[in-house]
DSSP file (Angstrom, degrees, kcal/mol; ACC not computed):
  #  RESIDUE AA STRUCTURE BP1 BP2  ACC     N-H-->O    O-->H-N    N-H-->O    O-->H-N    TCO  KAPPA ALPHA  PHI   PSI    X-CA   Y-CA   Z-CA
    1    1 A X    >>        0   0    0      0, 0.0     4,-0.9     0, 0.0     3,-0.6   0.000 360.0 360.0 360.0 -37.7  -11.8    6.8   -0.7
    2    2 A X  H 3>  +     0   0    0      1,-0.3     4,-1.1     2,-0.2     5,-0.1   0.621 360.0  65.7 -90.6 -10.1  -10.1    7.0    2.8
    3    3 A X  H 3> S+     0   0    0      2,-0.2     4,-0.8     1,-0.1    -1,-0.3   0.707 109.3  34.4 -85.7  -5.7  -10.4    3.1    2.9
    4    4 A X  H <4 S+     0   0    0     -3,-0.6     4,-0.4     2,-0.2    -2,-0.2   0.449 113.8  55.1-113.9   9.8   -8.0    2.8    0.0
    5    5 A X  H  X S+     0   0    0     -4,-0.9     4,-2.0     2,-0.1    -2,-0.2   0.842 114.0  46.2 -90.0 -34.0   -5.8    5.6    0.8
    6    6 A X  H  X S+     0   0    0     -4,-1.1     4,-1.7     2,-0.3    -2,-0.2   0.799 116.3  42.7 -33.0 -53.9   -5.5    3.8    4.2
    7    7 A X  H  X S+     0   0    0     -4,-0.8     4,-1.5     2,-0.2    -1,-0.2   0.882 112.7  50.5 -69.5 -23.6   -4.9    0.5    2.7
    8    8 A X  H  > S+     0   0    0     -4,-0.4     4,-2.6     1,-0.2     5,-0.4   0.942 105.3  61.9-117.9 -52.3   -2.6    1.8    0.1
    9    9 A X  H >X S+     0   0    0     -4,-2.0     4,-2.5     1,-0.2     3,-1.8   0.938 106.4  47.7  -5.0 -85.1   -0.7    3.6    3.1
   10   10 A X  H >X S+     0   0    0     -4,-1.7     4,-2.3     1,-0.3     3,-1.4   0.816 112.0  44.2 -29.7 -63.8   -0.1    0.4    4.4
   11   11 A X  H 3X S+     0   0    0     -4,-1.5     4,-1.7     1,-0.4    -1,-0.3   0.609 114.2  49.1 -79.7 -14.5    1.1   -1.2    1.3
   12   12 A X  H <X S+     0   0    0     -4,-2.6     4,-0.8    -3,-1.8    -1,-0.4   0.821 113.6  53.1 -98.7 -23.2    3.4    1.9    0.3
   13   13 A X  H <X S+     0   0    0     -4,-2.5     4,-5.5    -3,-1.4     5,-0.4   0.989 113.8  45.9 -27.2 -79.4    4.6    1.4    4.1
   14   14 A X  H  X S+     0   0    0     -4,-2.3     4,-1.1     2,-0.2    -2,-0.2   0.809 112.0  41.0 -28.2 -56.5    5.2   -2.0    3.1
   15   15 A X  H  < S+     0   0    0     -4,-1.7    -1,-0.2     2,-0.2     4,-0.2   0.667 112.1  56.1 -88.2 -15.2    6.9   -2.0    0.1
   16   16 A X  H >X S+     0   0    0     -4,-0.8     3,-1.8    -3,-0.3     4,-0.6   0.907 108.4  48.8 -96.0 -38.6    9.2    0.9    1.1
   17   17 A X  H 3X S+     0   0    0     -4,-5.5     4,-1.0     1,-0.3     3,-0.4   0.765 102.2  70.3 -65.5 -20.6   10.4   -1.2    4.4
   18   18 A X  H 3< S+     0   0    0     -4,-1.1    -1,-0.3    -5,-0.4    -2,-0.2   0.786  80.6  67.7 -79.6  -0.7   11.0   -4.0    1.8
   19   19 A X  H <4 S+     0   0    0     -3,-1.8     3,-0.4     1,-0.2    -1,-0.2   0.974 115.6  29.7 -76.3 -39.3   14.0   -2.3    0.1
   20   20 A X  H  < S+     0   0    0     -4,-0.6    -1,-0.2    -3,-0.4    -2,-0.2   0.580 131.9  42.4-102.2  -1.7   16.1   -2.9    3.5
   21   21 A X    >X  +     0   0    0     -4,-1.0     4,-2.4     1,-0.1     3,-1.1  -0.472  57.8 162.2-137.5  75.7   13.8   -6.3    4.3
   22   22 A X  H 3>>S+     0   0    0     -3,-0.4     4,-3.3     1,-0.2     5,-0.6   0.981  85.6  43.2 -39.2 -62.5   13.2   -8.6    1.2
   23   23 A X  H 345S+     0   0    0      1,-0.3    -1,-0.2     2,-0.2    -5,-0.1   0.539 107.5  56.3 -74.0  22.7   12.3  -11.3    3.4
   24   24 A X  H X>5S+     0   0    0     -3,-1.1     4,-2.9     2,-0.2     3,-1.9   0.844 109.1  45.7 -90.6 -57.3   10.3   -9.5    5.8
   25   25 A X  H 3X>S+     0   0    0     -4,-2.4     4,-2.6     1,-0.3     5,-0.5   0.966 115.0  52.5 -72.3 -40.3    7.7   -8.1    3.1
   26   26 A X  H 3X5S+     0   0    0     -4,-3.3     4,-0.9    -5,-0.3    -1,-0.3   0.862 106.1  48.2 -79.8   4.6    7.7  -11.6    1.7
   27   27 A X  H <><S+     0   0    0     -3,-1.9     4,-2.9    -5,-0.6    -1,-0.2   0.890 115.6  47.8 -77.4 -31.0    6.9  -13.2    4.8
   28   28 A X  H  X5S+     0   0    0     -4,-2.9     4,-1.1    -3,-0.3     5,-0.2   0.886 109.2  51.4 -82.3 -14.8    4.1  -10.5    5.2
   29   29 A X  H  X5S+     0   0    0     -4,-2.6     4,-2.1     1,-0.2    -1,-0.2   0.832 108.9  53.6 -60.5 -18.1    2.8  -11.0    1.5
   30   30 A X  H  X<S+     0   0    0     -4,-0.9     4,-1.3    -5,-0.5    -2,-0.2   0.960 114.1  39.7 -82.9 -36.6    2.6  -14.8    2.4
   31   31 A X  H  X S+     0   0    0     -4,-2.9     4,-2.1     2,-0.2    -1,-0.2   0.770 118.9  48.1 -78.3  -7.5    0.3  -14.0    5.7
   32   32 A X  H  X S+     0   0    0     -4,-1.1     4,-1.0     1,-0.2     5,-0.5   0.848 114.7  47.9 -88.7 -62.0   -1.6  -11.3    3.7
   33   33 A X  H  < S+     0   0    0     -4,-2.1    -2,-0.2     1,-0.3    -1,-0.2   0.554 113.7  41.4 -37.9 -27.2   -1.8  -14.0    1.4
   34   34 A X  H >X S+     0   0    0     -4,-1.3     4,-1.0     2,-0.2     3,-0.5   0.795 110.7  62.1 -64.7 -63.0   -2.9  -16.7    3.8
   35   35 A X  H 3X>S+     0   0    0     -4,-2.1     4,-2.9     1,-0.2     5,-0.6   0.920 106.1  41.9 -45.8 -67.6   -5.2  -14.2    5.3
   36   36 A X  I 3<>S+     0   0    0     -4,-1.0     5,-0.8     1,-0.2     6,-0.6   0.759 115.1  55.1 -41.1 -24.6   -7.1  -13.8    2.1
   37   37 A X  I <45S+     0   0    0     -3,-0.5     5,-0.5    -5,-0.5     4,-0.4   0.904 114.3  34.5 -76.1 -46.7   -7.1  -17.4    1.6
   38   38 A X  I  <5S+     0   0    0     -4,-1.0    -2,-0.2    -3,-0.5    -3,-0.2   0.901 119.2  47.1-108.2 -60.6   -8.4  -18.3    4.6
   39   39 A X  I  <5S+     0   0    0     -4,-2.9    -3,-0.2    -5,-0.1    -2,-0.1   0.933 125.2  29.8 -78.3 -60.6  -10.9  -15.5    5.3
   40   40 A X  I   <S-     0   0    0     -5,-0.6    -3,-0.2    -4,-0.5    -2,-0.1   0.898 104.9-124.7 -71.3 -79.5  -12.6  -15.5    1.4
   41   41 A X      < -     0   0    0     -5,-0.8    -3,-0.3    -4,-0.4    -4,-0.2   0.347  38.1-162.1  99.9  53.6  -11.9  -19.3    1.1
   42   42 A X        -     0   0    0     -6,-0.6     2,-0.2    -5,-0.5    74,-0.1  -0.145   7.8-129.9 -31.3 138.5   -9.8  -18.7   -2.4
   43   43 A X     >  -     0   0    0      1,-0.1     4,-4.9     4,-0.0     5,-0.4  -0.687  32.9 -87.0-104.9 172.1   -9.2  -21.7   -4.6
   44   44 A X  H  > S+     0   0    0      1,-0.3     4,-2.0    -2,-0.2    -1,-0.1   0.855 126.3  43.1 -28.6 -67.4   -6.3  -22.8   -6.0
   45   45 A X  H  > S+     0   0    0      1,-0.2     4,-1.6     2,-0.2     5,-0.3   0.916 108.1  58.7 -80.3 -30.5   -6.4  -20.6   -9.2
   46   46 A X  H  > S+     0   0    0      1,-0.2     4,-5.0     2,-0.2     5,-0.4   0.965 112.3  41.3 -39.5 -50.1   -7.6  -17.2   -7.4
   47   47 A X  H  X S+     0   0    0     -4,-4.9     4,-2.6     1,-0.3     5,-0.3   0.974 114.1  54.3 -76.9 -25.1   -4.2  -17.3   -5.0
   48   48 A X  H  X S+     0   0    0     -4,-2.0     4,-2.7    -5,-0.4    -1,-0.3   0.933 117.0  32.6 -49.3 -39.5   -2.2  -18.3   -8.1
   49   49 A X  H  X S+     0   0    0     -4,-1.6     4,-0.6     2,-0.2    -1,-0.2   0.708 124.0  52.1-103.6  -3.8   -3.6  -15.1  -10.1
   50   50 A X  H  X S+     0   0    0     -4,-5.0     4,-2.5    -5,-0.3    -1,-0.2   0.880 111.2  43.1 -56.8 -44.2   -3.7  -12.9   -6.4
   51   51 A X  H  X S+     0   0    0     -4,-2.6     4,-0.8    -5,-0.4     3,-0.5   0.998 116.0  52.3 -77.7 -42.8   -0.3  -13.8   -5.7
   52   52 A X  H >X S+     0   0    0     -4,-2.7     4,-4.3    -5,-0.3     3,-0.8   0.929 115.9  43.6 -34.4 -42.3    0.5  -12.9   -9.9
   53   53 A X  H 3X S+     0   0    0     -4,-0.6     4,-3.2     1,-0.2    -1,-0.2   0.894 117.1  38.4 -73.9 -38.8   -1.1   -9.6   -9.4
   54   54 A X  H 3< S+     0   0    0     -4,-2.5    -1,-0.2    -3,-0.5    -2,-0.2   0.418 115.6  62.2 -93.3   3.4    0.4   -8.5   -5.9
   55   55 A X  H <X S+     0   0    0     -3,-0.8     4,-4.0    -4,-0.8    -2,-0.2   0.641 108.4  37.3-109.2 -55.4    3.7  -10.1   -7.4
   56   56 A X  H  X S+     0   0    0     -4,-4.3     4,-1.3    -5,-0.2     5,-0.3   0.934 113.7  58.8 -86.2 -20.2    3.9   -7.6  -10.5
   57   57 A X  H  X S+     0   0    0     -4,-3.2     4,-1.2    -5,-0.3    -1,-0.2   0.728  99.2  52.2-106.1  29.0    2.8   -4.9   -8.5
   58   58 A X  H >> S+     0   0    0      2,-0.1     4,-2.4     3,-0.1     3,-1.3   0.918 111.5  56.0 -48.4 -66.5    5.4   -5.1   -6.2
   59   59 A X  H >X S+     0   0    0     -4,-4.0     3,-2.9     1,-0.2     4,-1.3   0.740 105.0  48.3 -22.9 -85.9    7.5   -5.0   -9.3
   60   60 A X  H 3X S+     0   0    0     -4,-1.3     4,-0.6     1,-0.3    -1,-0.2   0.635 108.3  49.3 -28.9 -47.4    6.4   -2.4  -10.3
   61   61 A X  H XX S+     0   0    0     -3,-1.3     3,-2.2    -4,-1.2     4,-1.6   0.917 106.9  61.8 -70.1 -21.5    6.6   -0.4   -7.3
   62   62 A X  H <X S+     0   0    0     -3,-2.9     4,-0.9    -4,-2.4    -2,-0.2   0.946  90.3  64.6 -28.8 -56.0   10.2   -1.6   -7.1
   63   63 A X  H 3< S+     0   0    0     -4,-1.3    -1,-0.3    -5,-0.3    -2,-0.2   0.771 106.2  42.0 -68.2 -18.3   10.8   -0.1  -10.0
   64   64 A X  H XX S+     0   0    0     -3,-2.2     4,-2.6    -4,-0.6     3,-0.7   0.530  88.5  89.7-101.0  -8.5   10.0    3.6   -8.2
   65   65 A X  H 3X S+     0   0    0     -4,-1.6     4,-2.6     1,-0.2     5,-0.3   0.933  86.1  54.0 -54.9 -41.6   11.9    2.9   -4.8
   66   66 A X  H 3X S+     0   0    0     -4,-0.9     4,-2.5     1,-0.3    -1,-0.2   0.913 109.9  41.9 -68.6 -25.4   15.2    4.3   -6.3
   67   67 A X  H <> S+     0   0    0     -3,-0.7     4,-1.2     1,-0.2     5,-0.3   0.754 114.3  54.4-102.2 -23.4   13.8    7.7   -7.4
   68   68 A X  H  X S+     0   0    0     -4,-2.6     4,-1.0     2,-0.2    -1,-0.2   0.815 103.6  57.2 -92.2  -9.6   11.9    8.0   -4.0
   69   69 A X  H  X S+     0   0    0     -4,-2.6     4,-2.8    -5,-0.3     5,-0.4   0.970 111.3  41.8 -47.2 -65.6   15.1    7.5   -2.0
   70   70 A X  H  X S+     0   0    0     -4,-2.5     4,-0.6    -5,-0.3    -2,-0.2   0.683 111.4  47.7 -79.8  -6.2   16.6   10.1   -3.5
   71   71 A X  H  X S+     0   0    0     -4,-1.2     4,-2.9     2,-0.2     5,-0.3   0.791 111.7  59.3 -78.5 -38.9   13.8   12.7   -3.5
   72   72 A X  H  X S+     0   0    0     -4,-1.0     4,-2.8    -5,-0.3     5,-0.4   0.981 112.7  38.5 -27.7 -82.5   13.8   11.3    0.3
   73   73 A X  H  X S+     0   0    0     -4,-2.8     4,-1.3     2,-0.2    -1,-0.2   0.770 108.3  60.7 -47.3 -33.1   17.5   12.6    0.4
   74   74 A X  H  X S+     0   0    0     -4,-0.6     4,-2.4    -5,-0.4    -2,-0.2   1.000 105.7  53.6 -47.3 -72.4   16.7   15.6   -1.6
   75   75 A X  H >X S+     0   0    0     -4,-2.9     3,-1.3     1,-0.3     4,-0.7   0.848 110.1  40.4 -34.9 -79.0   14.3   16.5    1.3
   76   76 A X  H 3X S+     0   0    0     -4,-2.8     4,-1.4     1,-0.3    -1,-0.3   0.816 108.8  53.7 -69.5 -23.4   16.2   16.3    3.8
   77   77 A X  H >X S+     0   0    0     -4,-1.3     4,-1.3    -5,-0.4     3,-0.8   0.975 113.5  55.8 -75.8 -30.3   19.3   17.9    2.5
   78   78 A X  H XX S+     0   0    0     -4,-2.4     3,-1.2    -3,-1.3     4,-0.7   0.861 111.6  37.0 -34.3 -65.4   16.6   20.7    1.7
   79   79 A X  H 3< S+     0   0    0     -4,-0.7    -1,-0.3     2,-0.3    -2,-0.2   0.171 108.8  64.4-125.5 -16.1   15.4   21.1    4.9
   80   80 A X  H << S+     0   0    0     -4,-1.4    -1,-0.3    -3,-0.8    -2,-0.2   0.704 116.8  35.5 -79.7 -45.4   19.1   20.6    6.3
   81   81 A X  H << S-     0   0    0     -4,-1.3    -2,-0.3    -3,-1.2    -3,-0.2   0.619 104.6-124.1-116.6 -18.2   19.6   23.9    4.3
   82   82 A X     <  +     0   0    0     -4,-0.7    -2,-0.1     1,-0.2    -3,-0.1   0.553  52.8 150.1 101.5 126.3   16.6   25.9    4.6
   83   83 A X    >>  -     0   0    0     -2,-0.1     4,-2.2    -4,-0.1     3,-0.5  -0.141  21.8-175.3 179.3  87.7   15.8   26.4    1.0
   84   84 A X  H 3> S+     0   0    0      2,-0.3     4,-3.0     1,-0.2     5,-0.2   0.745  84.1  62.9 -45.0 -43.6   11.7   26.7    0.9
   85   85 A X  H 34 S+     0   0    0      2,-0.2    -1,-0.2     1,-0.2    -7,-0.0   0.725 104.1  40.2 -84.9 -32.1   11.9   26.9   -2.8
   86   86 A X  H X>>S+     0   0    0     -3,-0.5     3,-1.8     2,-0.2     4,-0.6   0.895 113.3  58.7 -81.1 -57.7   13.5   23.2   -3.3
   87   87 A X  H 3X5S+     0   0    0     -4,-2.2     4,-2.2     1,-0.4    -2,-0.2   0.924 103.5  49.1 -51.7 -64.2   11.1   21.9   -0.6
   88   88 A X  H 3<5S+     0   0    0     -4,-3.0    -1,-0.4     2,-0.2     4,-0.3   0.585 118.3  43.5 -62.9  -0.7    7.9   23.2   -2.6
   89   89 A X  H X>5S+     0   0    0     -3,-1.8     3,-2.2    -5,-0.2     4,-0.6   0.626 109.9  52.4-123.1 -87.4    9.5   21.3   -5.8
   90   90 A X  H 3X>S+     0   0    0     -4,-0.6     4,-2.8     1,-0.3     5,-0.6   0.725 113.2  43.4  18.8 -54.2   10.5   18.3   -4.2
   91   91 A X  H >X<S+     0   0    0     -4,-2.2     4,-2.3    -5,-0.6     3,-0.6   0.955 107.5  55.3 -67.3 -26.5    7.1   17.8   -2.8
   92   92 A X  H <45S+     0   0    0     -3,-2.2    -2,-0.2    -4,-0.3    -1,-0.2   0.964 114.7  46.4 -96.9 -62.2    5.4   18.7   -6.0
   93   93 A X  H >X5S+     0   0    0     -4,-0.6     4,-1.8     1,-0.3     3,-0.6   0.657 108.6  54.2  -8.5 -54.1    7.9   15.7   -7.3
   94   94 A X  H <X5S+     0   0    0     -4,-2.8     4,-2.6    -3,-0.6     5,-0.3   0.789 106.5  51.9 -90.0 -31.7    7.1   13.2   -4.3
   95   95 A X  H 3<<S+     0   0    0     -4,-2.3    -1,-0.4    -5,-0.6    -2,-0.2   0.056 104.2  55.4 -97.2  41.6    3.1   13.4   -5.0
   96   96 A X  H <> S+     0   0    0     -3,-0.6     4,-2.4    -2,-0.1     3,-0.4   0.250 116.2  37.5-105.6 -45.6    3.5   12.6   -8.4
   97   97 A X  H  X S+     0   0    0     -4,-1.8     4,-1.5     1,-0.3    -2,-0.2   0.930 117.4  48.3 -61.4 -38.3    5.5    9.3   -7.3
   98   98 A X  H  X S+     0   0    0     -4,-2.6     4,-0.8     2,-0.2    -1,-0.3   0.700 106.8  53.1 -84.2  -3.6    3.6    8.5   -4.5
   99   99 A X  H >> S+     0   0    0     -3,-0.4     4,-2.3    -5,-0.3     3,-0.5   0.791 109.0  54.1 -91.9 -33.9    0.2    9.0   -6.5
  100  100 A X  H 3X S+     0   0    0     -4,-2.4     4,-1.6     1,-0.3     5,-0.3   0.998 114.7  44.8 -52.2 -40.3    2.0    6.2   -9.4
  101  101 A X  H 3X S+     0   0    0     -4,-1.5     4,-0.6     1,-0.3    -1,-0.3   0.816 112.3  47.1 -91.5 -29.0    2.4    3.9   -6.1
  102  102 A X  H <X S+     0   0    0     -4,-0.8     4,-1.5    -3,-0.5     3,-0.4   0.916 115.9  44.2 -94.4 -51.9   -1.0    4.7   -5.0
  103  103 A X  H  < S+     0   0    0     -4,-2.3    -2,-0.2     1,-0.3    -1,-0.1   0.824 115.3  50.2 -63.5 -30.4   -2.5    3.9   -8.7
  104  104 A X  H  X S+     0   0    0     -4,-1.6     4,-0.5    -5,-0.2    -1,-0.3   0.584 114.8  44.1 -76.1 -18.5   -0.2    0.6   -9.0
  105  105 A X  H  X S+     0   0    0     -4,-0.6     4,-1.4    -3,-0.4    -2,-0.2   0.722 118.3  41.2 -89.7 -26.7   -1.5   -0.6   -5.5
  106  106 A X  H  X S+     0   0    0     -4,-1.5     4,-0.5     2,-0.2    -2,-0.2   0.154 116.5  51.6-115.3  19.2   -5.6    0.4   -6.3
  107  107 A X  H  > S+     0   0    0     -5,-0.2     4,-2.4     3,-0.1    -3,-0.2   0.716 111.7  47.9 -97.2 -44.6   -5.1   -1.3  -10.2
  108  108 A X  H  X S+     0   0    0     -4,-0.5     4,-1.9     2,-0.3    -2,-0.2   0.919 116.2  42.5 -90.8 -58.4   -3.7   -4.4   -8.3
  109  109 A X  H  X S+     0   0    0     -4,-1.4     4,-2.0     2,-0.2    -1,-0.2   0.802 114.3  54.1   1.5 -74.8   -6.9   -4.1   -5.8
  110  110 A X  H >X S+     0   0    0     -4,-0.5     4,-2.0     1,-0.2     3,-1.2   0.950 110.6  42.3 -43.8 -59.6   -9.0   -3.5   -8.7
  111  111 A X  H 3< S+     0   0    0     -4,-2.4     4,-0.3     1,-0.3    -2,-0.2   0.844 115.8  45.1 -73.4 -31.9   -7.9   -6.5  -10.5
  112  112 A X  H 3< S+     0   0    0     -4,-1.9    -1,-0.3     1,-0.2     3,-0.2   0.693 110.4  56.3 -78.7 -11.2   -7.9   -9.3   -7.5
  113  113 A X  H X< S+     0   0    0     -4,-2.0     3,-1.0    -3,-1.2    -2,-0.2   0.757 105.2  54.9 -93.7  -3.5  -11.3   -8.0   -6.3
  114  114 A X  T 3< S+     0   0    0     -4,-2.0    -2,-0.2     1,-0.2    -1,-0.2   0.603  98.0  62.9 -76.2   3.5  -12.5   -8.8   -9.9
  115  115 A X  T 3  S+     0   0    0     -4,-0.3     2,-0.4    -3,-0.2    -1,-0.2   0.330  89.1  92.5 -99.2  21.8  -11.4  -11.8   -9.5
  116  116 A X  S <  S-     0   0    0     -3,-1.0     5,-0.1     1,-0.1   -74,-0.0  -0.702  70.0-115.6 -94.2 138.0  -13.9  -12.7   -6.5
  117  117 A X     >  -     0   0    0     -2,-0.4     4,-2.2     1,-0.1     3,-0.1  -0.034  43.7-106.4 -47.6 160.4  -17.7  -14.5   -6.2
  118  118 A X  H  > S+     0   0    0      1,-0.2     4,-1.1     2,-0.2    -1,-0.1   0.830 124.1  56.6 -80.2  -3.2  -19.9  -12.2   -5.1
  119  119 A X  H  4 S+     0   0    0      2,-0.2     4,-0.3     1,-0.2    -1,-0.2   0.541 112.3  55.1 -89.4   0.1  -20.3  -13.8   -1.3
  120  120 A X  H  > S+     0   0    0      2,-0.2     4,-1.5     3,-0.1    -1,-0.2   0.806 106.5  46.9 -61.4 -53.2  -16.3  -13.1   -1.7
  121  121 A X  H  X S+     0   0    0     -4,-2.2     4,-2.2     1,-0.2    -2,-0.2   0.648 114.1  50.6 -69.4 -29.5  -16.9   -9.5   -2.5
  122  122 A X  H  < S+     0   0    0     -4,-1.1     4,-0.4     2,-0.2    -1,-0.2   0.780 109.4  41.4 -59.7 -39.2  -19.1   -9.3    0.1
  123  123 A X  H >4 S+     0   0    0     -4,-0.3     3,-2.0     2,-0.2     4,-0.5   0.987 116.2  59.0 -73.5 -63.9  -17.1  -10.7    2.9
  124  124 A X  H >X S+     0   0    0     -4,-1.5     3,-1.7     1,-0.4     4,-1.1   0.716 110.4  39.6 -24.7 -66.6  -14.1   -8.5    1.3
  125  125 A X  H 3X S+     0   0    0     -4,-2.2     4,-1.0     1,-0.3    -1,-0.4   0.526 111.3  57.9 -89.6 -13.0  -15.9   -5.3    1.6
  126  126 A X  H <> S+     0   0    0     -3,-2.0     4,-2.1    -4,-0.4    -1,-0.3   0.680 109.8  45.8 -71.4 -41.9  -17.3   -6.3    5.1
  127  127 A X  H <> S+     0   0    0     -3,-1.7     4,-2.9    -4,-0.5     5,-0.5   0.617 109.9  53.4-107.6 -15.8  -13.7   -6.7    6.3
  128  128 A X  H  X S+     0   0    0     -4,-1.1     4,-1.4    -5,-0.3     5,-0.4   0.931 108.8  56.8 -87.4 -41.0  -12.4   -3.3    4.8
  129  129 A X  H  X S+     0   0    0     -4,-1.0     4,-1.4     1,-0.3     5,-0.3   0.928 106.9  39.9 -22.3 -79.1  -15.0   -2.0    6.5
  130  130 A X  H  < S+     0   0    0     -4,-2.1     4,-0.3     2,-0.2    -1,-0.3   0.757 110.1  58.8 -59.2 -22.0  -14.3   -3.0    9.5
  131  131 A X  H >X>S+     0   0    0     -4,-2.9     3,-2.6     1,-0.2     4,-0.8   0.951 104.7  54.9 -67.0 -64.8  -10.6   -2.4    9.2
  132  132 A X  H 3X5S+     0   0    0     -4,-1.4     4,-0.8    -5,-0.5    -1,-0.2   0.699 112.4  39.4 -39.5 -23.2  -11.3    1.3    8.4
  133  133 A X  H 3X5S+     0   0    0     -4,-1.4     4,-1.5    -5,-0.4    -1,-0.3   0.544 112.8  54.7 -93.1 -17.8  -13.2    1.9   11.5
  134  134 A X  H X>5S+     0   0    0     -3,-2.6     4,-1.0    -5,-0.3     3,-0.8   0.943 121.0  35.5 -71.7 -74.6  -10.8   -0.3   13.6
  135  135 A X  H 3X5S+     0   0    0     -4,-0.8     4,-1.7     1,-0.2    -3,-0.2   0.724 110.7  61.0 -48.1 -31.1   -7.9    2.2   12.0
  136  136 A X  H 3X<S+     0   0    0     -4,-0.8     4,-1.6    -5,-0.6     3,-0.4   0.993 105.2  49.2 -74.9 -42.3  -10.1    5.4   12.0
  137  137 A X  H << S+     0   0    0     -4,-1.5     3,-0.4    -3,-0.8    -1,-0.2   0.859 103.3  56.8 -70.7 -12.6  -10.3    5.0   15.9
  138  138 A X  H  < S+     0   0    0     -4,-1.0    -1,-0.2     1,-0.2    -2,-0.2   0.896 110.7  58.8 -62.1 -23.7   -6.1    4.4   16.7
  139  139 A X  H  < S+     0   0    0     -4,-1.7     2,-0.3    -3,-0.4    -2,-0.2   0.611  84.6  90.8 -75.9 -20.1   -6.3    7.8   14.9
  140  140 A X  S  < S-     0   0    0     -4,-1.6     3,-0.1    -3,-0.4     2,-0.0  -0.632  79.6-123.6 -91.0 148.9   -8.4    9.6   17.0
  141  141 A X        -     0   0    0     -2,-0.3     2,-0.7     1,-0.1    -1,-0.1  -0.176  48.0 -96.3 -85.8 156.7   -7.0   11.7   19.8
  142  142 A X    >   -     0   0    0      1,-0.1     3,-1.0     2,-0.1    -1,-0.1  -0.622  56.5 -73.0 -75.7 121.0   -8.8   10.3   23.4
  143  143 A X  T 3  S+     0   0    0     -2,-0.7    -1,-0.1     1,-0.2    -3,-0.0   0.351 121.3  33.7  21.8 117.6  -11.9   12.2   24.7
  144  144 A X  T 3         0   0    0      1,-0.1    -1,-0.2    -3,-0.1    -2,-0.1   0.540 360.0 360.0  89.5  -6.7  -10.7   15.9   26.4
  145  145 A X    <         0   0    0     -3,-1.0    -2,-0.1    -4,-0.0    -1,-0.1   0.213 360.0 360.0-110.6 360.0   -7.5   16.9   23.8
């Protein structure tokens, strides 16, 4: 579970820096894309029905960017103003949008790791592995705090 709320961090990173950088996030779908390619050994039709899949659910998140800007703005003019009572509804708001962005990111997951062999799935889960233990130690405070 904390390796796809970690990945899916990332990707809601991602996708929220793409509203003020198209061509950033597509440069990084094309090295995540590469990356997979390269790392599983994908064939032709896998990165054709990866790149479909990570393609609509961009869309999709796309389609929520507007309404988490302005709960974004909400916030802060909340918190600009004091007002406890809009903060606790706001939030209540923002984790029902960020759990749609978290379920369009681990559907999208779902569906490109069904499209993997199993020495694919293997490798795959091998490498989230290791990312998740790479990420869980930048997260830990150093020895003595």
């Amino acid at each position: 579970m904390k390796r796809s709320s970690l990945f899916l961090s990332f990707l809601v990173a991602g996708v929220l820096s793409a509203q003020t950088a198209p061509a950033t996030h597509a440069r990084a779908g094309d090295r995540m894309m590469q990356r997979l390619t390269a790392q599983l050994n994908l064939t032709p039709d896998q990165q054709a029905q990866a790149k479909a899949i990570f393609k609509d659910a961009h869309q999709q998140t796309q389609a929520l960017m507007p309404q988490l800007k302005q709960e974004h703005q909400a916030m802060a003019n909340a918190v600009k103003s004091d007002n406890e009572v809009q903060i606790d509804q706001l939030s209540q708001q923002n984790s029902q949008l960020n759990a749609q962005v978290r379920a369009i990111h681990t559907n999208a997951r779902a569906k490109f790791y069904a499209l993997l062999t199993p020495a694919q799935k293997t490798t795959y889960d091998q490498d989230m592995k290791s990312r998740a233990a790479h990420m869980r130690k930048r997260v830990q405070p150093p020895a003595g705090e």
